[in-house]
DSSP file (Angstrom, degrees, kcal/mol; ACC not computed):
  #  RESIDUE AA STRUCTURE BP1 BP2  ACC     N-H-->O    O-->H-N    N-H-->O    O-->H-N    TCO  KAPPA ALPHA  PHI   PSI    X-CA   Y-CA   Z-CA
    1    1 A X              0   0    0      0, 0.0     2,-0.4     0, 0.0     0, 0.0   0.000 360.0 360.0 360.0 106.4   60.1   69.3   10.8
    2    2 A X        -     0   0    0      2,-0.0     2,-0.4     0, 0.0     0, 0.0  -0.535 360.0-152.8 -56.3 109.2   59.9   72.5   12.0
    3    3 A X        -     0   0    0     -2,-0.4     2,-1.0     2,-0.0     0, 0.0  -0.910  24.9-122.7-120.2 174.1   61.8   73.7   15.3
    4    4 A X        +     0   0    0     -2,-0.4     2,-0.5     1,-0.0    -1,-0.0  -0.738  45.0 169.7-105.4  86.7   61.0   76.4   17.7
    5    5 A X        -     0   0    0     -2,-1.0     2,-0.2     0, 0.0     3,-0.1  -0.898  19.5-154.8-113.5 107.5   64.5   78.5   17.3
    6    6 A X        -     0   0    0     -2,-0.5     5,-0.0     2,-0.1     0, 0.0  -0.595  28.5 -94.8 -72.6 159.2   64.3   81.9   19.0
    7    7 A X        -     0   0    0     -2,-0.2     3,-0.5     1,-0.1     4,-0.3   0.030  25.5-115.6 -31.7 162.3   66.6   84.6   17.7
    8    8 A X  S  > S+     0   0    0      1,-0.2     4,-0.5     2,-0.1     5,-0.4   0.587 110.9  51.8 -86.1  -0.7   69.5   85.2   19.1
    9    9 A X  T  4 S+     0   0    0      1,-0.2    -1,-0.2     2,-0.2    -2,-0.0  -0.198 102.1  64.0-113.8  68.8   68.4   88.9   20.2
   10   10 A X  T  > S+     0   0    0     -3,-0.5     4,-1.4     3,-0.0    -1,-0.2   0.154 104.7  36.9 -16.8 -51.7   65.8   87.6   21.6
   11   11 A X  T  4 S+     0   0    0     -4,-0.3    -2,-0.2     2,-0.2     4,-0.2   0.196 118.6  52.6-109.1   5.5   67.4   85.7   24.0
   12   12 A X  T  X S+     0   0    0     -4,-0.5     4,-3.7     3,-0.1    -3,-0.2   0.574 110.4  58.2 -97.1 -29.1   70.5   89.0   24.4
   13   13 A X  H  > S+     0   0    0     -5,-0.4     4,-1.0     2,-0.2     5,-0.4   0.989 103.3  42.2 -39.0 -87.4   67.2   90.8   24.9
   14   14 A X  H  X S+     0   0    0     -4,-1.4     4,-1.3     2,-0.2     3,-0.7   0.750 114.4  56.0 -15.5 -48.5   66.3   88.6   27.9
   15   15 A X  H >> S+     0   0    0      1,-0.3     3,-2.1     2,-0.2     2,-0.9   0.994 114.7  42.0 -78.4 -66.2   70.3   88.9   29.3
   16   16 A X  H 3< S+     0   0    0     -4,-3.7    -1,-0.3     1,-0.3    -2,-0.2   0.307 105.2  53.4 -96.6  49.0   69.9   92.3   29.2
   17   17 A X  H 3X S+     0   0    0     -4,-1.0     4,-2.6    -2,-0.9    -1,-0.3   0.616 114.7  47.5-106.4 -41.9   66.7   92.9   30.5
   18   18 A X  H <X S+     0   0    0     -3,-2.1     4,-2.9    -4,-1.3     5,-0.2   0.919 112.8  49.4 -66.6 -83.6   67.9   90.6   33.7
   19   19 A X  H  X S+     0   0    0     -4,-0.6     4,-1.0     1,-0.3    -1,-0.2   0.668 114.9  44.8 -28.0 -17.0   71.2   92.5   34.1
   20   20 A X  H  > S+     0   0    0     -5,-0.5     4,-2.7     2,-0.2    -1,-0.3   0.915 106.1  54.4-103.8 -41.0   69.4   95.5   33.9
   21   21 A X  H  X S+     0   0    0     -4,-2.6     4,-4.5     2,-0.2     5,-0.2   0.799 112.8  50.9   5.3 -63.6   66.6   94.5   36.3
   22   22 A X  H >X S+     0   0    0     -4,-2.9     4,-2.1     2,-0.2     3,-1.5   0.958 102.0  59.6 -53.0 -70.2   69.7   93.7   38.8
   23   23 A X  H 3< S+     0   0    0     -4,-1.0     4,-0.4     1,-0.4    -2,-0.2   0.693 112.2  39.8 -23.2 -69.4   71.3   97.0   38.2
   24   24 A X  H >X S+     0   0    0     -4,-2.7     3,-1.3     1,-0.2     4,-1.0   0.843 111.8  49.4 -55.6 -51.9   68.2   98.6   39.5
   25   25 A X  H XX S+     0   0    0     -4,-4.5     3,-0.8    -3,-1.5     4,-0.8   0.930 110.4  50.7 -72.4 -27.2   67.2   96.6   42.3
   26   26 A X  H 3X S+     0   0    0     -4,-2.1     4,-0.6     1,-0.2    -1,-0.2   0.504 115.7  45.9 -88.0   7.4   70.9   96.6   43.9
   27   27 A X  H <> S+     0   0    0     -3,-1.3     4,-1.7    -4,-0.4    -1,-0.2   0.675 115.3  49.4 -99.5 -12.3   70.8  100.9   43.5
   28   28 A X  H <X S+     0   0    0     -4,-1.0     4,-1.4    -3,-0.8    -2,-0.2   0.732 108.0  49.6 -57.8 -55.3   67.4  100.6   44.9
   29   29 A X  H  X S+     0   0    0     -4,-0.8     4,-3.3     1,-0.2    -2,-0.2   0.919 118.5  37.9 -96.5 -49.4   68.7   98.5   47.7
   30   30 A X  H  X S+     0   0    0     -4,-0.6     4,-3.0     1,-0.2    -2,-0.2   0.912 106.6  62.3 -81.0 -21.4   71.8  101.2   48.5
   31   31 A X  H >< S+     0   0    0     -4,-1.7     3,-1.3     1,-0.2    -1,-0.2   0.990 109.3  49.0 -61.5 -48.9   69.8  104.6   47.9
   32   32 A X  H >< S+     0   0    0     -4,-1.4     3,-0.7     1,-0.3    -1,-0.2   0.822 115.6  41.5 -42.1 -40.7   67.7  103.1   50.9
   33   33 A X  H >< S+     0   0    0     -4,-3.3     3,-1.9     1,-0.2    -1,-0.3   0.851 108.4  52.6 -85.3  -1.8   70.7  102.5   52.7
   34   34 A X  T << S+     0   0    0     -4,-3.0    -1,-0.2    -3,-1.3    -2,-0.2   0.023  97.0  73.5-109.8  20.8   72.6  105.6   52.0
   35   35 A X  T <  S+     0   0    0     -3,-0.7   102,-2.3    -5,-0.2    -1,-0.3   0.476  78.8  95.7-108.9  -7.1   69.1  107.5   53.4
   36   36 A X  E <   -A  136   0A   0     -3,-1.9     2,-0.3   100,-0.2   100,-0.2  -0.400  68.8-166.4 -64.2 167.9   70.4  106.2   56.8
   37   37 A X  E     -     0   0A   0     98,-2.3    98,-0.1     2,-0.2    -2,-0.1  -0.906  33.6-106.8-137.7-171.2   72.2  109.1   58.2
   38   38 A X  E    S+     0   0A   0     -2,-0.3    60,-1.0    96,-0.1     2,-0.2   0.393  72.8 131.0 -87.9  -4.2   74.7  109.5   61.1
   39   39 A X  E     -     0   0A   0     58,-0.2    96,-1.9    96,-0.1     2,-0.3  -0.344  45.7-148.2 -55.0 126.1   72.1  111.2   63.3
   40   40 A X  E     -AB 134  95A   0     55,-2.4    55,-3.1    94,-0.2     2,-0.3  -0.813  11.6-168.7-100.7 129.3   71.7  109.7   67.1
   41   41 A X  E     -AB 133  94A   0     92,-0.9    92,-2.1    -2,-0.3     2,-0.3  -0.917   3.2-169.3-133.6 143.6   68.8  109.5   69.2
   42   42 A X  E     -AB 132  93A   0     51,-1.1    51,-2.1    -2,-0.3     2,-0.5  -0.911   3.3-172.5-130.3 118.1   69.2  108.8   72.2
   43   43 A X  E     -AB 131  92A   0     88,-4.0    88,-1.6    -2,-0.3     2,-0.4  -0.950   6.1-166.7-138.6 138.6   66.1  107.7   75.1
   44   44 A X  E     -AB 130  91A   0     47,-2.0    47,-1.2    -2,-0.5     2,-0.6  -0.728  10.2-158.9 -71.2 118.0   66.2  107.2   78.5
   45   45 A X  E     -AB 129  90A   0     84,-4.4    84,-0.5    -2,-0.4    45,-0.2  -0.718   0.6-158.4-110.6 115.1   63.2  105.6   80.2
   46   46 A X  E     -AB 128  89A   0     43,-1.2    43,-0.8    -2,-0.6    42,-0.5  -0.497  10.7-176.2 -87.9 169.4   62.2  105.8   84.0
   47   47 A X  E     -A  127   0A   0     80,-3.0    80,-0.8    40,-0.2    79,-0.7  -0.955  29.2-148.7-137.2 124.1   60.0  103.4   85.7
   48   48 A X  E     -A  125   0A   0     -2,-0.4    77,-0.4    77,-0.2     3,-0.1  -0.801  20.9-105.1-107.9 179.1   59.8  104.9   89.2
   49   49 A X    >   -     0   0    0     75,-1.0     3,-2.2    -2,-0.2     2,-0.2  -0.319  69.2 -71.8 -70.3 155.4   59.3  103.2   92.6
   50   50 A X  T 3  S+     0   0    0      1,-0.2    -1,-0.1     2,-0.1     0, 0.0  -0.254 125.3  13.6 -47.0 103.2   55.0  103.9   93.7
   51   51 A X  T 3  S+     0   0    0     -2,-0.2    -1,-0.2    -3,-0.1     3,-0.2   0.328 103.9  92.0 114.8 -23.3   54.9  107.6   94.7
   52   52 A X    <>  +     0   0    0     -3,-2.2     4,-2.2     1,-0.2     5,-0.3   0.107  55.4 102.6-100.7  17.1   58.1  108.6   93.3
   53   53 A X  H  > S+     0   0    0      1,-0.2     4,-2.5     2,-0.2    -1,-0.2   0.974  86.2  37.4 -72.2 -35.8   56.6  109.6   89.9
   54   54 A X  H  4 S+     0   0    0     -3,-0.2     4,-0.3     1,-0.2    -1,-0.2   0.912 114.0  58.7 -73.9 -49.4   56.5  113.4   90.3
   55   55 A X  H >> S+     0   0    0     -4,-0.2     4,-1.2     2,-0.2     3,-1.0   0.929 106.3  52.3 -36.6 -54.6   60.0  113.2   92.2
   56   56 A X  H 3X S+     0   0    0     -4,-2.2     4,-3.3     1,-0.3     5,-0.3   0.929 111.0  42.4 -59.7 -51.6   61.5  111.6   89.1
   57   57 A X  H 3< S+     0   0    0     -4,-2.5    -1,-0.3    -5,-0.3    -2,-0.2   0.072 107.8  52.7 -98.2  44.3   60.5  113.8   86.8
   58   58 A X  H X> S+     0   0    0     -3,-1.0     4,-1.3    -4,-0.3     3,-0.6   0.754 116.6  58.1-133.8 -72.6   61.2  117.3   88.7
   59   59 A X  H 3X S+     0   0    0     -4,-1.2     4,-3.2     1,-0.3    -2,-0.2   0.676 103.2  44.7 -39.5 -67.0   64.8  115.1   88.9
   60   60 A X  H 3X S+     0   0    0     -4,-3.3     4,-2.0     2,-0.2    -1,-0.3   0.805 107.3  54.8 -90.8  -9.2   65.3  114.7   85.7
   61   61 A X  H <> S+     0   0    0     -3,-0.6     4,-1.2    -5,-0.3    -2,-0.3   0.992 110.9  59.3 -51.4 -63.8   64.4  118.6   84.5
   62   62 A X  H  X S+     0   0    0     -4,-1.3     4,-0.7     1,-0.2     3,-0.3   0.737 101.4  43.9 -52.2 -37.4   66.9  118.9   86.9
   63   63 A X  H >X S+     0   0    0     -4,-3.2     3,-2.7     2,-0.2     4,-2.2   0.999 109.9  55.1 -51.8 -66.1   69.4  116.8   85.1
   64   64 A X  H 3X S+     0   0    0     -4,-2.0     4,-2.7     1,-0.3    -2,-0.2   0.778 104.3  53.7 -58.0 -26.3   68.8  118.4   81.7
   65   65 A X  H 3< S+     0   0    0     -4,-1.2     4,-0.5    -3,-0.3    -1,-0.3   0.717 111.9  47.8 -90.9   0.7   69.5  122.1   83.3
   66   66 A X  H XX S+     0   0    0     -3,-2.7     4,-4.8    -4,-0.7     3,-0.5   0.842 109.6  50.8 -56.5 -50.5   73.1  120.4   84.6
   67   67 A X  H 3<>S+     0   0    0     -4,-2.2     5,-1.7     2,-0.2    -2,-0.2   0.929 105.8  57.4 -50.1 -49.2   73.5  119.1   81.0
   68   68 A X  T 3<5S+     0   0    0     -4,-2.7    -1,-0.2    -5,-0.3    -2,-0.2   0.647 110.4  46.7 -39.9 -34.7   72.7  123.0   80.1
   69   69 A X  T <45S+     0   0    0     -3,-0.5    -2,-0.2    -4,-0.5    -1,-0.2   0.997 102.2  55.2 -66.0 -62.7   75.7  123.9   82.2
   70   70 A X  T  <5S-     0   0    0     -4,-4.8    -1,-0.2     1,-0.2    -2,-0.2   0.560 121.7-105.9 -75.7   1.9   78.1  121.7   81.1
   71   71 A X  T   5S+     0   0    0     -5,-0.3     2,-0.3     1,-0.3    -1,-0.2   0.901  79.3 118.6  77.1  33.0   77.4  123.1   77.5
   72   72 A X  S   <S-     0   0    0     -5,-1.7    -1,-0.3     1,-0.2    -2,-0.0  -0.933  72.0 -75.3-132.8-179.9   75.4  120.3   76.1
   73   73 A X        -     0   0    0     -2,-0.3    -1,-0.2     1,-0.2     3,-0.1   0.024  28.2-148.4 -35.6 162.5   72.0  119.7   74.9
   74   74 A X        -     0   0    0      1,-0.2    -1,-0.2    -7,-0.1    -6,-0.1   0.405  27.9-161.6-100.4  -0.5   69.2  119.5   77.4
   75   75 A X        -     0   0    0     19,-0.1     2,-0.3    16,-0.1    18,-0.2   0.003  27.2 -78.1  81.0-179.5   67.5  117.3   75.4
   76   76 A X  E     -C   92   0A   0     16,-3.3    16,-1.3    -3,-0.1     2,-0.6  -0.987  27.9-138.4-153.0-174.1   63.9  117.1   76.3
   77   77 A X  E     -C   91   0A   0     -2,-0.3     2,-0.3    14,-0.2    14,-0.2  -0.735  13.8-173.5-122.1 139.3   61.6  115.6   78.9
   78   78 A X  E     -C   90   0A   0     12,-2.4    12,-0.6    -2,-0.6     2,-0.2  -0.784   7.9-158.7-148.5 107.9   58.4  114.1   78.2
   79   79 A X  E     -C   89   0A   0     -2,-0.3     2,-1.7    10,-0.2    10,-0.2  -0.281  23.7-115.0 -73.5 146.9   55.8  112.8   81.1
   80   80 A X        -     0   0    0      8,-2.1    -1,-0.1     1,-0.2     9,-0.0  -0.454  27.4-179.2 -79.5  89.1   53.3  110.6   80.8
   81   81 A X        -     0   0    0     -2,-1.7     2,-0.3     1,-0.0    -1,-0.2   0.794  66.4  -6.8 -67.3 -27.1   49.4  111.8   81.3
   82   82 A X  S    S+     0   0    0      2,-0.0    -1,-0.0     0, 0.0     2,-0.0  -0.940  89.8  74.6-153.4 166.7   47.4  108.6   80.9
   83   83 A X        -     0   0    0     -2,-0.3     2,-0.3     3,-0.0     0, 0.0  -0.092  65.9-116.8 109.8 144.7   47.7  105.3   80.0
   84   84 A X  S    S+     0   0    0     -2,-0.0     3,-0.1     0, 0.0    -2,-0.0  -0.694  78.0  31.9-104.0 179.9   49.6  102.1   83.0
   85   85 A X  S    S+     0   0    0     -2,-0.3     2,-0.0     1,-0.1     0, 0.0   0.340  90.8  68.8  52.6-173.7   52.2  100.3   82.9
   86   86 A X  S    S-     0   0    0    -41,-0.0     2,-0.2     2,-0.0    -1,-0.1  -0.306  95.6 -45.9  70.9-174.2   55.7  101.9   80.6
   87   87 A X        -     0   0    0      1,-0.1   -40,-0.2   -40,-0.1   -41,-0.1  -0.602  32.2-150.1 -97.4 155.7   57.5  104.6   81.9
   88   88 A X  S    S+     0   0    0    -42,-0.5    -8,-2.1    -2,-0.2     2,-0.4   0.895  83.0  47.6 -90.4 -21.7   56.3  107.6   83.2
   89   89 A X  E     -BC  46  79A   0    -43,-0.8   -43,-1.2   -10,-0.2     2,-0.5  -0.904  58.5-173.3-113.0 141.9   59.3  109.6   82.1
   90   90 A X  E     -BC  45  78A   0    -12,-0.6   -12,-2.4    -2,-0.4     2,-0.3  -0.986   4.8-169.2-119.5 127.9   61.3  110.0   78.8
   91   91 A X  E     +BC  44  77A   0    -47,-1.2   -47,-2.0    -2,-0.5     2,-0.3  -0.933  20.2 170.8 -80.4 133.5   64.5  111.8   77.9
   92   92 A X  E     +BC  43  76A   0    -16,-1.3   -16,-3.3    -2,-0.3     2,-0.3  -0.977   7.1 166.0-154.5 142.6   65.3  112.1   74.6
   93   93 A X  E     -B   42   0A   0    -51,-2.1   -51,-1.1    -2,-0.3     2,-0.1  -0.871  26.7-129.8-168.2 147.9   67.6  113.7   72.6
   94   94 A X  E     -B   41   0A   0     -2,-0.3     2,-0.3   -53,-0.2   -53,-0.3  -0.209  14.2-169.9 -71.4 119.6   69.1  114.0   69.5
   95   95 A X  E     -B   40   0A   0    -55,-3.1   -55,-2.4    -2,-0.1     3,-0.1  -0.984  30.1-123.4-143.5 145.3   72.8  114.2   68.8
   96   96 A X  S    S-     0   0    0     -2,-0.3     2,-0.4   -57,-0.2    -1,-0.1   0.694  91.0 -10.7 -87.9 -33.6   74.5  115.2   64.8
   97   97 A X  S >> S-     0   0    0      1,-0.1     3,-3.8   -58,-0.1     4,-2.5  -0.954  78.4 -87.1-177.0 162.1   76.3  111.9   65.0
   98   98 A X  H 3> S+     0   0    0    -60,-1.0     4,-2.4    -2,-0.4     5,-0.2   0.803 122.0  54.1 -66.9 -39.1   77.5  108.7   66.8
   99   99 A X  H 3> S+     0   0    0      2,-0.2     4,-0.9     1,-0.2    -1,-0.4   0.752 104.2  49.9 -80.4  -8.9   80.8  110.9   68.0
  100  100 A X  H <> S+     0   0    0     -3,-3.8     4,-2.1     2,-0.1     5,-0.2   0.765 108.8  56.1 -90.9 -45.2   79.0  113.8   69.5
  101  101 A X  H  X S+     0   0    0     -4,-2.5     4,-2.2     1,-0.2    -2,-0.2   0.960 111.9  38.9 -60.9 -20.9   77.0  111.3   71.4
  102  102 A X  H  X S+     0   0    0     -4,-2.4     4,-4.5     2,-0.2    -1,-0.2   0.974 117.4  55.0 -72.8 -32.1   80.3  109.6   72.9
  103  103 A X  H  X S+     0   0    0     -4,-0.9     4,-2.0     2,-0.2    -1,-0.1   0.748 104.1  48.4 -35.1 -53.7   81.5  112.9   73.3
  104  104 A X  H  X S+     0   0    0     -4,-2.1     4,-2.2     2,-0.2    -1,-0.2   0.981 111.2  54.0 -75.1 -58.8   78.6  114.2   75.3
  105  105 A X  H  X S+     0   0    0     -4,-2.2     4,-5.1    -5,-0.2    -2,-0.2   0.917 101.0  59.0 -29.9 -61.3   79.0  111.1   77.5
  106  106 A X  H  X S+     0   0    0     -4,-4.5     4,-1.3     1,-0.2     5,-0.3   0.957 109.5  46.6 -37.3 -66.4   82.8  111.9   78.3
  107  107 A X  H  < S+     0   0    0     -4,-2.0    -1,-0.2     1,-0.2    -2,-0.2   0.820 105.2  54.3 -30.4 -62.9   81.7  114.9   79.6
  108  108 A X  H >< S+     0   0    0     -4,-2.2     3,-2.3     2,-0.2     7,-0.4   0.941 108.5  55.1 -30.3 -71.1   78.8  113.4   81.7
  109  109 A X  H 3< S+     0   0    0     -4,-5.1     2,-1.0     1,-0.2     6,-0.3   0.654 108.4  47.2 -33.0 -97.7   81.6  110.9   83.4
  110  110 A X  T 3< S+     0   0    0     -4,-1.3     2,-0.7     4,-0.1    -1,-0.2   0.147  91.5  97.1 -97.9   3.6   83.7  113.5   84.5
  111  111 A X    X>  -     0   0    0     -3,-2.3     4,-4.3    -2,-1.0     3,-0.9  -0.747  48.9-168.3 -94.9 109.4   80.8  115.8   86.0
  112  112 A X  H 3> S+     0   0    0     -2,-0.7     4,-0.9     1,-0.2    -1,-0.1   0.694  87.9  51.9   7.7 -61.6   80.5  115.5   89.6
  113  113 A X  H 34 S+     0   0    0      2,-0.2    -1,-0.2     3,-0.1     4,-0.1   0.773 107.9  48.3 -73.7 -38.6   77.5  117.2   89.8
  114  114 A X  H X> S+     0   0    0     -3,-0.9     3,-1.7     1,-0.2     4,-0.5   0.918 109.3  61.1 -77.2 -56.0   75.6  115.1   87.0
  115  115 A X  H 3X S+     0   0    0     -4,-4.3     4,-1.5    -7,-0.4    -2,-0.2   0.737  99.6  53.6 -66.8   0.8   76.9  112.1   88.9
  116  116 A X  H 3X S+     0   0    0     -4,-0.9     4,-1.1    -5,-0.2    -1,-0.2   0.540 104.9  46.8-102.2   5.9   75.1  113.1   91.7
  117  117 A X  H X4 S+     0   0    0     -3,-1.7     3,-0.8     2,-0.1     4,-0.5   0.674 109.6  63.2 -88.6 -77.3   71.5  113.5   90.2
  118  118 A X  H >X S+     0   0    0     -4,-0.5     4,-2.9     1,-0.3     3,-0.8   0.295 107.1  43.0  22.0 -82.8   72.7  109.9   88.7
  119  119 A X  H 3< S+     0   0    0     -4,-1.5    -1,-0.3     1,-0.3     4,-0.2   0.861 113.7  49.0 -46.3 -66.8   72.8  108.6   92.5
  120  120 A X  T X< S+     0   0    0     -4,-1.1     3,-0.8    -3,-0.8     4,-0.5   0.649 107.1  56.8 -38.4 -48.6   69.8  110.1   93.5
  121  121 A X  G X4 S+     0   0    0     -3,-0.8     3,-0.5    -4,-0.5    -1,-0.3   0.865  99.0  54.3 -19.5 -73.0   67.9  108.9   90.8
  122  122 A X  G 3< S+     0   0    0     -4,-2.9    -1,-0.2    -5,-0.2    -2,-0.2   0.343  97.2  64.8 -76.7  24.0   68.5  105.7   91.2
  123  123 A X  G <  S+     0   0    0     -3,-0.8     2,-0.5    -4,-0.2    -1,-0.2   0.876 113.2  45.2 -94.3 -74.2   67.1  105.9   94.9
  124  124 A X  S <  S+     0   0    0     -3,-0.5   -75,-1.0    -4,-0.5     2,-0.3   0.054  99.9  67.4 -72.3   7.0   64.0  106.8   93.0
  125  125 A X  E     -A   48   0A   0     -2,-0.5   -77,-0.2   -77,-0.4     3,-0.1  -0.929  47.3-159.9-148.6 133.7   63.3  104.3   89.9
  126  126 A X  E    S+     0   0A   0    -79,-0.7     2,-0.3     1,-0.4   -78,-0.1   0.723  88.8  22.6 -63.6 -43.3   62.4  100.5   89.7
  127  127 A X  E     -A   47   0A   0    -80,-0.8   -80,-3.0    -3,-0.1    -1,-0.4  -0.979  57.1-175.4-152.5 162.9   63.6  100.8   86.5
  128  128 A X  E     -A   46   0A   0     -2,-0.3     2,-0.3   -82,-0.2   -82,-0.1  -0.985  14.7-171.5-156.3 143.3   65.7  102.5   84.1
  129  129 A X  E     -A   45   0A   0    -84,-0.5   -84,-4.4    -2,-0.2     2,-0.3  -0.998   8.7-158.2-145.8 123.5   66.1  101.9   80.3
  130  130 A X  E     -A   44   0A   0     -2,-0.3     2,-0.4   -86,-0.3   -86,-0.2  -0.945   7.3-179.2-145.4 130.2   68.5  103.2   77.3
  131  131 A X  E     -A   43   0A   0    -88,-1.6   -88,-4.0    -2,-0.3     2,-0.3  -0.935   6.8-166.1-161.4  95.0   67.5  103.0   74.1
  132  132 A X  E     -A   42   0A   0     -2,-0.4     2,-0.4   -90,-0.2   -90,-0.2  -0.711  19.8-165.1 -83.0 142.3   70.4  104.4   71.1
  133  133 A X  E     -A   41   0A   0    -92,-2.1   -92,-0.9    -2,-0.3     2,-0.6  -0.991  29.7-144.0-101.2 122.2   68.9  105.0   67.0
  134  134 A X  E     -A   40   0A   0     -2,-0.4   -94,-0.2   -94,-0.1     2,-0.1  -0.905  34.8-126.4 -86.6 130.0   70.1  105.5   63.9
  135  135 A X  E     -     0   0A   0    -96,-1.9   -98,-2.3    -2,-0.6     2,-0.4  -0.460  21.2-156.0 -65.8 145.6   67.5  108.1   62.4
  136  136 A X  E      A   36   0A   0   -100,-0.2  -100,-0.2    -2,-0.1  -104,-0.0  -0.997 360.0 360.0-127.8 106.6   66.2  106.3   58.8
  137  137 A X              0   0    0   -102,-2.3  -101,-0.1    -2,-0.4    -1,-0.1   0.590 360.0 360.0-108.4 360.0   65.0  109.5   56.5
């Protein structure tokens, strides 16, 4: 009677074919994560009240050259040409890492000036929408 006895490196074969298998998919797994990077983007979206659309965004140019003062990005502004419903204005901008963007905020609080396109703004909008990223390269 014959049995059906594999080697044993056959079956060390096998081990370390799995073990190596692992190896690979879990460096696989982290080069993907380690492609996230610390890079912020940041968009605003406005929705404006009926009428206000060209007011909003003549508003918010105007915010971004306040932002210019205060010696941060201006970010940039993008209008909407075609298409209903969504917003008709975007701000968006880009920040080196999750601490320039809190940074950039502090700053924002404590202008005066910024908080009054703020006010105004929101005289003008139905809605308003904020929307933080981590860039994935």
């Amino acid at each position: 009677m014959m049995t059906d006895v594999k080697p044993k490196s056959a079956s060390l074969h096998k081990y370390l074919m799995s073990i190596f298998l692992l190896v690979l998919l879990s460096s696989l797994s982290l080069d993907s994560m380690a492609q996230v990077t610390d890079t912020i983007l940041v968009q605003n979206l406005y929705f404006p009240k009926p009428g206000k659309e060209e007011e909003v965004f003549k508003w918010r140019l105007h915010a971004s050259e306040v932002r210019a003062k205060l010696g941060l990005p201006k970010g940039r502004v993008l209008k909407k040409l075609s298409g209903s419903g969504g917003p008709f204005v975007i701000w968006e901008c880009q920040y080196p890492s999750l601490e320039a963007r809190e940074k950039d905020v502090t700053i924002l609080d404590k202008s005066d000036e910024f908080k009054e396109v703020q006010a105004h703004m929101s005289t003008l909008l139905d809605k308003f929408e904020r929307y933080v990223f981590a860039i994935h390269k």
